[in-house]
TORLOGU-594885 format. One record per residue: residue number from 1; x, y, z of N, C-alpha, C, O in turn. Coordinates in steps of 0.1 Angstrom, whole numbers, plus 2048, in hexadecimal, padded with zeros to 3 digits. Example, Ala and Ser with C-alpha at 12.3 -4.5 7.8 and 13.67 -1.06 7.14 Angstrom:
! residues 2
+-----+------+------+------+-------+-------+-------+------+------+------+------+------+------+
|   k | n_px | n_py | n_pz | ca_px | ca_py | ca_pz | c_px | c_py | c_pz | o_px | o_py | o_pz |
+-----+------+------+------+-------+-------+-------+------+------+------+------+------+------+
|   1 |  884 |  7C7 |  84E |   87B |   7D3 |   84E |  884 |  7DF |  84E |  88E |  7DF |  855 |
|   2 |  880 |  7EA |  847 |   889 |   7F5 |   847 |  881 |  800 |  84F |  886 |  80B |  850 |
+-----+------+------+------+-------+-------+-------+------+------+------+------+------+------+
//
This chain:
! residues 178
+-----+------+------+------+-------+-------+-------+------+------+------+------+------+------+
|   k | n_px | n_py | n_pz | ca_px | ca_py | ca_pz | c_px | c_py | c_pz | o_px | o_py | o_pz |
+-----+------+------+------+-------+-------+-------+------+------+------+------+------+------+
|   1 |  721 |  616 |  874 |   72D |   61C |   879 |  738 |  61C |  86E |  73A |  612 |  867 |
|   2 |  73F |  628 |  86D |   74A |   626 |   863 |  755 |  624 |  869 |  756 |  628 |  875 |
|   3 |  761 |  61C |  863 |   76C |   617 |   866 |  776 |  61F |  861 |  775 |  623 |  855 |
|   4 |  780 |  624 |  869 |   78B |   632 |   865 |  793 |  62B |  85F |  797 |  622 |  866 |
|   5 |  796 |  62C |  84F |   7A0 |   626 |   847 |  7AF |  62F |  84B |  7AD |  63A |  84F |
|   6 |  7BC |  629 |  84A |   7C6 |   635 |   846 |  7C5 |  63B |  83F |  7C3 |  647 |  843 |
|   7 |  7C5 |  63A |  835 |   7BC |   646 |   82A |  7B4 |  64A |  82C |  7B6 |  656 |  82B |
|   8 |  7AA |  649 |  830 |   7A0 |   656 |   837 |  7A7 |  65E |  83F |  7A7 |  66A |  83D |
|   9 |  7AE |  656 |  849 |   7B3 |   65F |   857 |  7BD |  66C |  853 |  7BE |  677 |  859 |
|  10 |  7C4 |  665 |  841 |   7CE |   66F |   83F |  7C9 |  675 |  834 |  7D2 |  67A |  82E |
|  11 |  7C1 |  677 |  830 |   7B5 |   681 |   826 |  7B2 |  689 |  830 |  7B3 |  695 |  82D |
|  12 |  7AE |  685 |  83F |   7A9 |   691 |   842 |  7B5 |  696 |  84D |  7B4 |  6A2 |  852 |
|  13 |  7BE |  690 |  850 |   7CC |   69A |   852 |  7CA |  6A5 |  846 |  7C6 |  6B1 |  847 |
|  14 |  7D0 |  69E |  83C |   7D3 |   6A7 |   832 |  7CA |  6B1 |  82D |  7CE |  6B9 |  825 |
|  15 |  7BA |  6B0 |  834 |   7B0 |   6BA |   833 |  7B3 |  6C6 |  83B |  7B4 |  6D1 |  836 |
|  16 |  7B5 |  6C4 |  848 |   7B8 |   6C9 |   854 |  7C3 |  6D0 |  852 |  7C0 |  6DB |  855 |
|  17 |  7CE |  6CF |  84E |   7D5 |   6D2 |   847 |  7DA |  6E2 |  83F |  7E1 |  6EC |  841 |
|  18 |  7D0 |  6DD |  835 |   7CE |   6E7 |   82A |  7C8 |  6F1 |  82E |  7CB |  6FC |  82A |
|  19 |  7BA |  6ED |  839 |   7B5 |   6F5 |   83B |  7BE |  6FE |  846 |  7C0 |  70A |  845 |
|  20 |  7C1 |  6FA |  84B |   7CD |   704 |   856 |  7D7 |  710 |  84E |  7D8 |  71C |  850 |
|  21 |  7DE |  706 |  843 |   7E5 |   70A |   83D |  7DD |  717 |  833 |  7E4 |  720 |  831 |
|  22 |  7D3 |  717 |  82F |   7C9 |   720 |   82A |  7CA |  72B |  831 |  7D0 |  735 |  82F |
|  23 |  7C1 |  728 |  83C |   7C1 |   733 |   846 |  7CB |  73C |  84D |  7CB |  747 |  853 |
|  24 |  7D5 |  733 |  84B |   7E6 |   73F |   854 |  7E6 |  747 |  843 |  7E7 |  753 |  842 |
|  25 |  7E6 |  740 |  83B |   7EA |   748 |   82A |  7E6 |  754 |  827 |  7EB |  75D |  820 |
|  26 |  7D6 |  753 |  831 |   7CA |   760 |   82F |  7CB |  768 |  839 |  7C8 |  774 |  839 |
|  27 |  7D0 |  760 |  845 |   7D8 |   76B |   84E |  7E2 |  772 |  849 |  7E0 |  77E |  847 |
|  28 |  7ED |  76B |  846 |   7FA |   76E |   842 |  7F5 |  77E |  837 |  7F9 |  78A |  838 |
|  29 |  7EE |  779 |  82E |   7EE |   784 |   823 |  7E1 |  78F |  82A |  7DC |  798 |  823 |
|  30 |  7DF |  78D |  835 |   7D8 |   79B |   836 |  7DB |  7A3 |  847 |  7D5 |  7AA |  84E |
|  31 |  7EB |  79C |  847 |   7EC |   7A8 |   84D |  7F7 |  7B0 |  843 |  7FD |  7AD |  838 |
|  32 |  7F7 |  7BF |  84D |   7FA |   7CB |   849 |  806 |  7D2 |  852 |  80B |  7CF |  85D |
|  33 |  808 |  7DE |  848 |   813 |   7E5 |   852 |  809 |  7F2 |  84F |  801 |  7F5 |  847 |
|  34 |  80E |  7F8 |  85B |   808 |   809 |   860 |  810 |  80E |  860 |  817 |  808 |  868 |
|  35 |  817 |  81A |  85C |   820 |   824 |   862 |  818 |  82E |  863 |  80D |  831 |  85E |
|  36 |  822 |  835 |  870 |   817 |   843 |   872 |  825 |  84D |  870 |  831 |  84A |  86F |
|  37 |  81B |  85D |  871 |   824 |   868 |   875 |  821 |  873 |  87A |  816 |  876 |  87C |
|  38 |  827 |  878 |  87D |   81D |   883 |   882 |  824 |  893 |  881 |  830 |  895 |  885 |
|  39 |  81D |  89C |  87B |   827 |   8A6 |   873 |  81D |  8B3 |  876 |  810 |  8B3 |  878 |
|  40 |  824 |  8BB |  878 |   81C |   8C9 |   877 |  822 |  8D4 |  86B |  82D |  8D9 |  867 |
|  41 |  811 |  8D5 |  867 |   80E |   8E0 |   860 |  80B |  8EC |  85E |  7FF |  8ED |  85D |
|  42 |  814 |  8F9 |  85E |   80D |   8FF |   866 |  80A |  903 |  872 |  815 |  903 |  878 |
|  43 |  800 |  905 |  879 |   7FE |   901 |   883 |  7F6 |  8F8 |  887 |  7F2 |  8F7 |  893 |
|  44 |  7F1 |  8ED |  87C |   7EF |   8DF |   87F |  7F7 |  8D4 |  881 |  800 |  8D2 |  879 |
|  45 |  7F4 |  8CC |  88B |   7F7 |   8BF |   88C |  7F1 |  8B7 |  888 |  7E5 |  8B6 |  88C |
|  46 |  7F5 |  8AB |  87D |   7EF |   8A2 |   872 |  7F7 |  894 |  879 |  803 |  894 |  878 |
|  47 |  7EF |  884 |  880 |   7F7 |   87A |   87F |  7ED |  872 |  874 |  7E2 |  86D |  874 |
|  48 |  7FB |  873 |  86A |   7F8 |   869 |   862 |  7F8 |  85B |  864 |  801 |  857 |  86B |
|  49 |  7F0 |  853 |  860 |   7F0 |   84B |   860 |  7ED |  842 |  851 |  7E4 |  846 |  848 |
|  50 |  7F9 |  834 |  850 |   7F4 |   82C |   841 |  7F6 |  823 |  841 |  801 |  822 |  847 |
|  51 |  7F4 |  81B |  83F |   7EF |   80B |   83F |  7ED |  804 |  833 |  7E3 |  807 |  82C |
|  52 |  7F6 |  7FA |  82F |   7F3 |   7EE |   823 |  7F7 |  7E2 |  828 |  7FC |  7DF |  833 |
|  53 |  7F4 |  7DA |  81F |   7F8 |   7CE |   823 |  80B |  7CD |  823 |  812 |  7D6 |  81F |
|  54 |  810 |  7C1 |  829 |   81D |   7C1 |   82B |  825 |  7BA |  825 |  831 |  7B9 |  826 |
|  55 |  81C |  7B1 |  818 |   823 |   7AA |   80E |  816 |  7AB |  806 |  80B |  7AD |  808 |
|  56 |  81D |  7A8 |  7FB |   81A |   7AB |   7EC |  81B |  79E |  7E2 |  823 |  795 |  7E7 |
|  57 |  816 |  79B |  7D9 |   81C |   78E |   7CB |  828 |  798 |  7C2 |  827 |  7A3 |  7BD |
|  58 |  832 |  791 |  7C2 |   83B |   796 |   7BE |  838 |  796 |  7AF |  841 |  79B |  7A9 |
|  59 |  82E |  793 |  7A9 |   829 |   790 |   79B |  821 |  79D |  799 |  822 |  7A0 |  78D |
|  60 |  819 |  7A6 |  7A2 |   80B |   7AE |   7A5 |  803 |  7AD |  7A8 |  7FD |  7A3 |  7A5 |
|  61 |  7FE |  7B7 |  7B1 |   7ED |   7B0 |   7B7 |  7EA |  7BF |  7B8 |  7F0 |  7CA |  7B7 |
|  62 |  7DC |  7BD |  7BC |   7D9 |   7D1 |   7C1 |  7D3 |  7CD |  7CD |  7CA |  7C4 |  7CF |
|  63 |  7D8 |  7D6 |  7D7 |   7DA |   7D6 |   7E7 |  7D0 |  7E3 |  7E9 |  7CD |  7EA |  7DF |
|  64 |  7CC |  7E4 |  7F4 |   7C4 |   7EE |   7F5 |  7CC |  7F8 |  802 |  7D3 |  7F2 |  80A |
|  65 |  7CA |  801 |  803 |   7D8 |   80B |   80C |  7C7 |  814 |  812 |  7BC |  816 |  80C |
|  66 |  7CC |  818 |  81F |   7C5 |   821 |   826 |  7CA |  82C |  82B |  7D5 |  82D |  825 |
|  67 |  7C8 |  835 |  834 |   7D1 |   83F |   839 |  7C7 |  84A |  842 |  7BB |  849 |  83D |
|  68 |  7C7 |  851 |  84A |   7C1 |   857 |   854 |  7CD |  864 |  857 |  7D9 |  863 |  855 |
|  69 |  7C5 |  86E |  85D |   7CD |   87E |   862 |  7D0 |  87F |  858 |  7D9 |  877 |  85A |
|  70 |  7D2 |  883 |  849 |   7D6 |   888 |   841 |  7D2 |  896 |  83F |  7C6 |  896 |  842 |
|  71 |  7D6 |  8A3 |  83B |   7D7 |   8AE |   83A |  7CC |  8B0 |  82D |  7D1 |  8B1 |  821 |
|  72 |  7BD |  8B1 |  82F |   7B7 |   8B2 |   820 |  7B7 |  8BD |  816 |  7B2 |  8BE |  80B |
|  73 |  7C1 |  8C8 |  81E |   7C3 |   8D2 |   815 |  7CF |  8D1 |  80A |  7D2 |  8D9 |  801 |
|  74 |  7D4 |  8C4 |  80E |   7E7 |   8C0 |   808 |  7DF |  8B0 |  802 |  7DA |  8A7 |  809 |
|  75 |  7E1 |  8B2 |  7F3 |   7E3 |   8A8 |   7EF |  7EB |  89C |  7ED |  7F6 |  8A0 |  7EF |
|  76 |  7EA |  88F |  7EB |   7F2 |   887 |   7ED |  7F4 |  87A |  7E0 |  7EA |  87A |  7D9 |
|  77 |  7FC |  872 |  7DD |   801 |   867 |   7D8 |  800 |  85D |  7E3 |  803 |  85F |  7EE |
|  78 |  7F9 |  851 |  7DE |   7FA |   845 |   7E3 |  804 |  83B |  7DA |  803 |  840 |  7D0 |
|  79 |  80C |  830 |  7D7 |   80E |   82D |   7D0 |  81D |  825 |  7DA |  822 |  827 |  7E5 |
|  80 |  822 |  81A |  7CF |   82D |   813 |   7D2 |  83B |  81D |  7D0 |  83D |  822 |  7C5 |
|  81 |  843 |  81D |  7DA |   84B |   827 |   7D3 |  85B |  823 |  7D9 |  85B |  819 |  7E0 |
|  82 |  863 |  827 |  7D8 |   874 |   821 |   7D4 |  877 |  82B |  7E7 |  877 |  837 |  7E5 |
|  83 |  879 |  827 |  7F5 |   87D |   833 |   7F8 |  88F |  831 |  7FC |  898 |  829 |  7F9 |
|  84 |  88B |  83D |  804 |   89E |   83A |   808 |  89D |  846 |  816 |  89A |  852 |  815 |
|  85 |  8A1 |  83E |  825 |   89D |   847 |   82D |  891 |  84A |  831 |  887 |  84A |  829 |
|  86 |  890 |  84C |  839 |   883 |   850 |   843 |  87E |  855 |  83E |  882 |  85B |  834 |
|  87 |  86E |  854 |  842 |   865 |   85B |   83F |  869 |  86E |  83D |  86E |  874 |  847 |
|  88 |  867 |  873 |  832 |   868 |   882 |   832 |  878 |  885 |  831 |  87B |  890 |  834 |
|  89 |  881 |  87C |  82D |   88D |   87E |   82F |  88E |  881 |  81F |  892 |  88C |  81B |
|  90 |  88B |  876 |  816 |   88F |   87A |   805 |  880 |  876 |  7FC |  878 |  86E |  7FF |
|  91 |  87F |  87B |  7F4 |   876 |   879 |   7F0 |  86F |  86C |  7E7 |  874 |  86B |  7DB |
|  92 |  866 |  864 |  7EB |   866 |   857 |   7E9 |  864 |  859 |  7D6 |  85B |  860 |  7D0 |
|  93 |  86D |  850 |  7CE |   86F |   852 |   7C4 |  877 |  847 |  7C0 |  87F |  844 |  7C8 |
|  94 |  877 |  83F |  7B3 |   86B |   841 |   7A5 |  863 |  837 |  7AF |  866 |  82E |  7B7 |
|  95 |  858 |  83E |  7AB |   84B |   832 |   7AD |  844 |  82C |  7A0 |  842 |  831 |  795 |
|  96 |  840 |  81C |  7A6 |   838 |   814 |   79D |  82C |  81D |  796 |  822 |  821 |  79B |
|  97 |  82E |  81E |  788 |   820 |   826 |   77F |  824 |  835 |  77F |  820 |  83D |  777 |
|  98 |  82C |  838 |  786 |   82A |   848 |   785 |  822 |  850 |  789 |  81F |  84D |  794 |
|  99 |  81C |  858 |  785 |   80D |   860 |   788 |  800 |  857 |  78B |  7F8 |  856 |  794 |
| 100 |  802 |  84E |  779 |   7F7 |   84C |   777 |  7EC |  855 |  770 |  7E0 |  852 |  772 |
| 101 |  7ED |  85C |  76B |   7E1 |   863 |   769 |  7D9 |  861 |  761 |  7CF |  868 |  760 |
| 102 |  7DB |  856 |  759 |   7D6 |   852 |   74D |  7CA |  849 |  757 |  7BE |  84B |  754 |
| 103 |  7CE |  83F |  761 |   7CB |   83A |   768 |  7CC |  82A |  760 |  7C4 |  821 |  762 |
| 104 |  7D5 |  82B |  758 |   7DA |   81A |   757 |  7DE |  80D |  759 |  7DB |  802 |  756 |
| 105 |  7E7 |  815 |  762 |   7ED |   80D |   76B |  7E8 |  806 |  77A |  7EC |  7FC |  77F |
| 106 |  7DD |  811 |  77E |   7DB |   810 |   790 |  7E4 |  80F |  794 |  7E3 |  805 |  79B |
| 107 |  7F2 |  813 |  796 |   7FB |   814 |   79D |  7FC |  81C |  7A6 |  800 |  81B |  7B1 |
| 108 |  7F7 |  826 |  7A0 |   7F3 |   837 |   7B2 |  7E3 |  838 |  7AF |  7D9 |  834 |  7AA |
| 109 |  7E8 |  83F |  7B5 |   7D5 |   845 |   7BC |  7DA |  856 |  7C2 |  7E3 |  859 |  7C9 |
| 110 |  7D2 |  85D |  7BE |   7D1 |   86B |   7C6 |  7C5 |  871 |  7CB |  7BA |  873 |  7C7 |
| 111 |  7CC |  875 |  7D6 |   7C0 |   877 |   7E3 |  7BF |  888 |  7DF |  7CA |  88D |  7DE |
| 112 |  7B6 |  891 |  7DE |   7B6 |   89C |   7E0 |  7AA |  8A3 |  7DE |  7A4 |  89F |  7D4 |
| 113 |  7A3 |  8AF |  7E7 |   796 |   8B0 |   7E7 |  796 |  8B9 |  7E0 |  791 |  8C3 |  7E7 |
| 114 |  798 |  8BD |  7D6 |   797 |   8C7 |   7CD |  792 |  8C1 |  7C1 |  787 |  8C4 |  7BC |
| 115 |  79B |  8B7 |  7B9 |   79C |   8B1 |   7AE |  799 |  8A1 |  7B0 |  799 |  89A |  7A6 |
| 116 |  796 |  89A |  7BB |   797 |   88D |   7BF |  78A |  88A |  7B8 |  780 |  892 |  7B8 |
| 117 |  78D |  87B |  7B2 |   781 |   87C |   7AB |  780 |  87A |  79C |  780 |  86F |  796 |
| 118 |  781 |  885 |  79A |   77E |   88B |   78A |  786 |  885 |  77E |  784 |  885 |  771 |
| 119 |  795 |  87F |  789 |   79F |   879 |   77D |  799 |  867 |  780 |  78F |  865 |  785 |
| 120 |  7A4 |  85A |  77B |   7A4 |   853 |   778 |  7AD |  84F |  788 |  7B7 |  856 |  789 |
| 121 |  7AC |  846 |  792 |   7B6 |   845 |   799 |  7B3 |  852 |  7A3 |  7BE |  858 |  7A4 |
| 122 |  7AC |  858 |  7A9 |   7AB |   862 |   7B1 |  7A0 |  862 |  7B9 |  796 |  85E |  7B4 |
| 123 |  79F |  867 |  7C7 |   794 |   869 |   7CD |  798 |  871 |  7D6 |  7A4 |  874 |  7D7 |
| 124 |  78A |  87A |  7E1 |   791 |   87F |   7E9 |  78F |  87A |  7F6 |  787 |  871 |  7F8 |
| 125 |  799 |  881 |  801 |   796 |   883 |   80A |  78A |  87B |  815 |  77F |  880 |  811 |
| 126 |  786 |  872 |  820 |   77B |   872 |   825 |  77D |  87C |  82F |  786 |  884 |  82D |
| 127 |  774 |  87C |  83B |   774 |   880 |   847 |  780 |  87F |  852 |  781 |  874 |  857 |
| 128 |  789 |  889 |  857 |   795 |   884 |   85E |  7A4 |  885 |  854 |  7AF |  881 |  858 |
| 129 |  7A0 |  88C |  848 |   7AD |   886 |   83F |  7AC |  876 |  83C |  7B6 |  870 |  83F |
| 130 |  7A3 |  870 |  839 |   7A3 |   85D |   836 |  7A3 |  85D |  827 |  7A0 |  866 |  81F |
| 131 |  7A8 |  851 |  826 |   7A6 |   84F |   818 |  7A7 |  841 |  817 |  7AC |  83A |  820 |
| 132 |  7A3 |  83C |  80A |   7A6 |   82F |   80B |  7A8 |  82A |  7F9 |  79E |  82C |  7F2 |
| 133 |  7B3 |  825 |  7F2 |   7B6 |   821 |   7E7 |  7B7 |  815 |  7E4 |  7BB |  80E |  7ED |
| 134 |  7B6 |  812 |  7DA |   7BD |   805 |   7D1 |  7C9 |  809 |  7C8 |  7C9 |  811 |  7BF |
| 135 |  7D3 |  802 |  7CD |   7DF |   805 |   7C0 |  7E4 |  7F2 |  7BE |  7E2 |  7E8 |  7C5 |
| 136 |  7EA |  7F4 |  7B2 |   7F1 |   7E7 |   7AC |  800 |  7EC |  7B0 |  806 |  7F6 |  7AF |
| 137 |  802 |  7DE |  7B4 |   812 |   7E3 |   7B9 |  818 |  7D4 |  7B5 |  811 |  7CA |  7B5 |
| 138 |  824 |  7D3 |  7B1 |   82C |   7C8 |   7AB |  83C |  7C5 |  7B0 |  841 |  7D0 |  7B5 |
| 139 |  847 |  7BA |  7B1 |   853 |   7C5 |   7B6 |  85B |  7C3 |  7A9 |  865 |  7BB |  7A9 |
| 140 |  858 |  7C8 |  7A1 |   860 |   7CD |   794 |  860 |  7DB |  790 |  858 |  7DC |  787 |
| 141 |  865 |  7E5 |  793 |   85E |   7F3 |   78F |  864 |  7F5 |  782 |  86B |  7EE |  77B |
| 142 |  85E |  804 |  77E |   85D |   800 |   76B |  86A |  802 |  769 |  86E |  7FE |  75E |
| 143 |  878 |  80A |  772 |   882 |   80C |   76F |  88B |  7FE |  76C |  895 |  7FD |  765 |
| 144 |  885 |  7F3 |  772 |   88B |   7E5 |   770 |  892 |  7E6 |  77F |  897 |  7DB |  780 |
| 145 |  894 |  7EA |  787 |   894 |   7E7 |   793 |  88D |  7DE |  79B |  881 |  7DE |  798 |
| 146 |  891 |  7D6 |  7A6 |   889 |   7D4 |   7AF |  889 |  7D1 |  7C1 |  891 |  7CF |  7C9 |
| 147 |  87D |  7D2 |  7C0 |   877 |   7D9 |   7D0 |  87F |  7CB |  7D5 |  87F |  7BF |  7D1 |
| 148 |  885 |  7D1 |  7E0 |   88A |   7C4 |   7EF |  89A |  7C0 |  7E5 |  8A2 |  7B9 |  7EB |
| 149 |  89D |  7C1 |  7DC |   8AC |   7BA |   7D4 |  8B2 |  7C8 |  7D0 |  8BF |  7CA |  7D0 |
| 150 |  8AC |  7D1 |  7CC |   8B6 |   7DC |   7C4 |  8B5 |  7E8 |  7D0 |  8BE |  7EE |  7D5 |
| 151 |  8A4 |  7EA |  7D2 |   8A0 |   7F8 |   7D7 |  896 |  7F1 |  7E5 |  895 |  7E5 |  7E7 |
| 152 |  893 |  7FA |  7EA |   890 |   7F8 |   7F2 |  87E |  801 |  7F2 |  87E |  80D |  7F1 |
| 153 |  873 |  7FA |  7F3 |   866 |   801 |   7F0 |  85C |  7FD |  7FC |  85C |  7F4 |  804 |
| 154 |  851 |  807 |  7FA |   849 |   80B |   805 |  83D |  80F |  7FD |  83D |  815 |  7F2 |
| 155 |  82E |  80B |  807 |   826 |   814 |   802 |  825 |  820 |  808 |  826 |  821 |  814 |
| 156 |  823 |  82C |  7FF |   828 |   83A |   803 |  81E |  841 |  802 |  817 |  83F |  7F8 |
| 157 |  81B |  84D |  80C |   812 |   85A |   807 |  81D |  866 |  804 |  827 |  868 |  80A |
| 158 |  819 |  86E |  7F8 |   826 |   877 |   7FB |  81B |  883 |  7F4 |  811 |  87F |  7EE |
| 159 |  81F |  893 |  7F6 |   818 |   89F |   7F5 |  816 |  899 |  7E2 |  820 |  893 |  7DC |
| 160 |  80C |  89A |  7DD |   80B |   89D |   7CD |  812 |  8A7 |  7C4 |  81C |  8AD |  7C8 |
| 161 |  80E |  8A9 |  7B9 |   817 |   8B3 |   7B4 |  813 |  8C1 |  7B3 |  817 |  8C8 |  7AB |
| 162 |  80D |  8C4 |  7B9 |   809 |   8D5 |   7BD |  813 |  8D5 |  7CB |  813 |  8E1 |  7D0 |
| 163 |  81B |  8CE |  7D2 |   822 |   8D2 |   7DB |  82E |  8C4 |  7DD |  832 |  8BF |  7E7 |
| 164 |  830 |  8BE |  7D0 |   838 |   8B5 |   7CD |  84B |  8B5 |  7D7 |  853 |  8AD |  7DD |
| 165 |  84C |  8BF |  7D5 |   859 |   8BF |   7E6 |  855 |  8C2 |  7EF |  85E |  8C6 |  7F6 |
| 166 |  849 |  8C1 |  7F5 |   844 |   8BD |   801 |  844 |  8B1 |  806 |  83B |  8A8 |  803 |
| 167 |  850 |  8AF |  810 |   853 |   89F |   816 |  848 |  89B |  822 |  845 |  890 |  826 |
| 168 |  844 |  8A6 |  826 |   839 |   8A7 |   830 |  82E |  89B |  836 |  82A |  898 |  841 |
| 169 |  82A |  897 |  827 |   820 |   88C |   823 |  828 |  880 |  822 |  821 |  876 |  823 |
| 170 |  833 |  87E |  821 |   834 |   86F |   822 |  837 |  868 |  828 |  841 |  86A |  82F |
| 171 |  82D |  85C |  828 |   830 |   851 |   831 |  82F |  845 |  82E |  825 |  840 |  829 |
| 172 |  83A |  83F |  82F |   840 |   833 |   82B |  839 |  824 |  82E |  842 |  81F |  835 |
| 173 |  831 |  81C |  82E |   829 |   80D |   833 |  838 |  800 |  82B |  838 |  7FD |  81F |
| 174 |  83F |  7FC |  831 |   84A |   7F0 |   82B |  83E |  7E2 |  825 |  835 |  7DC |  82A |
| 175 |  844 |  7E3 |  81B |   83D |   7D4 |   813 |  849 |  7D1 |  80E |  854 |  7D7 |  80D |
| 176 |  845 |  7C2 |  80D |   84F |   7B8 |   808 |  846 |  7AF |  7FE |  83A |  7AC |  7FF |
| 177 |  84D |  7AD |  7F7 |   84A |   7A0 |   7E6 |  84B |  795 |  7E9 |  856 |  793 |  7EE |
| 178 |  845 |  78B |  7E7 |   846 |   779 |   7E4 |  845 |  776 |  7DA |  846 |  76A |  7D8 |
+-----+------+------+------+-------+-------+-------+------+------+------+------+------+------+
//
């Protein structure tokens, strides 16, 4: 039979512990925010829907963003971006990386079923308007601003640049930096 020393007892506090504290951490960092919207086109009705996580390393990390009802004939921008106002009110601008098209950065991702694919950073469309990306998001953007202190940022879908003043497509998910 073993005899419970204080030190044992408080080794395995301090086990019990960590491991709790682990597990809320892994909670903590995987939940998400969803915004939705719901917009007609035409004579379609599109609810978008997008989803990322709801905090970020204020250093970088690459987060993975999803999205559903999207319009597969209207391409789109995924990416961290500066907004101001509601969804569809101004257009979410500068964002982290820019385009991207070099595909350097992973900062955006473009969804479109015409060209999705073929670049660096692009894919298209699934079934439903779905999509699902990886972007690198940071809260320093390259203007030297930053997200939650200067500006205020979101992960955003907004129309691409074949219909780039199209507010239609954007929808705003709120992240926050640690």
């Amino acid at each position: 039979m073993r005899v419970s020393t204080p030190r044992t007892a408080a080794r395995a506090a301090l086990a019990v512990g960590a491991s709790a504290a682990l597990t809320l951490g892994l909670a903590t960092s995987a939940s998400a925010a969803t915004a939705t919207r719901t917009i007609v086109d035409g004579s379609t009705t599109y609810n978008l829907s997008l989803t990322a996580p709801d905090t970020a390393s204020a250093a970088g990390q690459v987060i993975t963003v999803t999205g559903s009802g999207y319009n597969t004939g209207q391409g789109i921008y995924v990416g961290l971006c500066v907004v101001d106002g509601v969804q569809g009110a101004n257009k979410p601008t500068p964002c982290l990386g820019g385009q991207d098209e070099s595909g350097s950065t992973g900062a955006s991702h473009w969804v479109n079923n015409v060209f999705g694919g073929l670049f660096a950073n692009s894919s298209k469309f699934g079934t439903g308007g779905t999509f699902s990306a990886q972007i690198y998001v940071k809260a320093v953007l390259d203007d030297g601003s930053v997200c939650g202190e200067d500006v205020t940022c979101a992960i955003v879908t907004r129309a691409d640049h074949f219909d780039t003043n199209d507010r239609k497509y954007d929808v705003h998910a709120p992240i926050t930096f640690q």
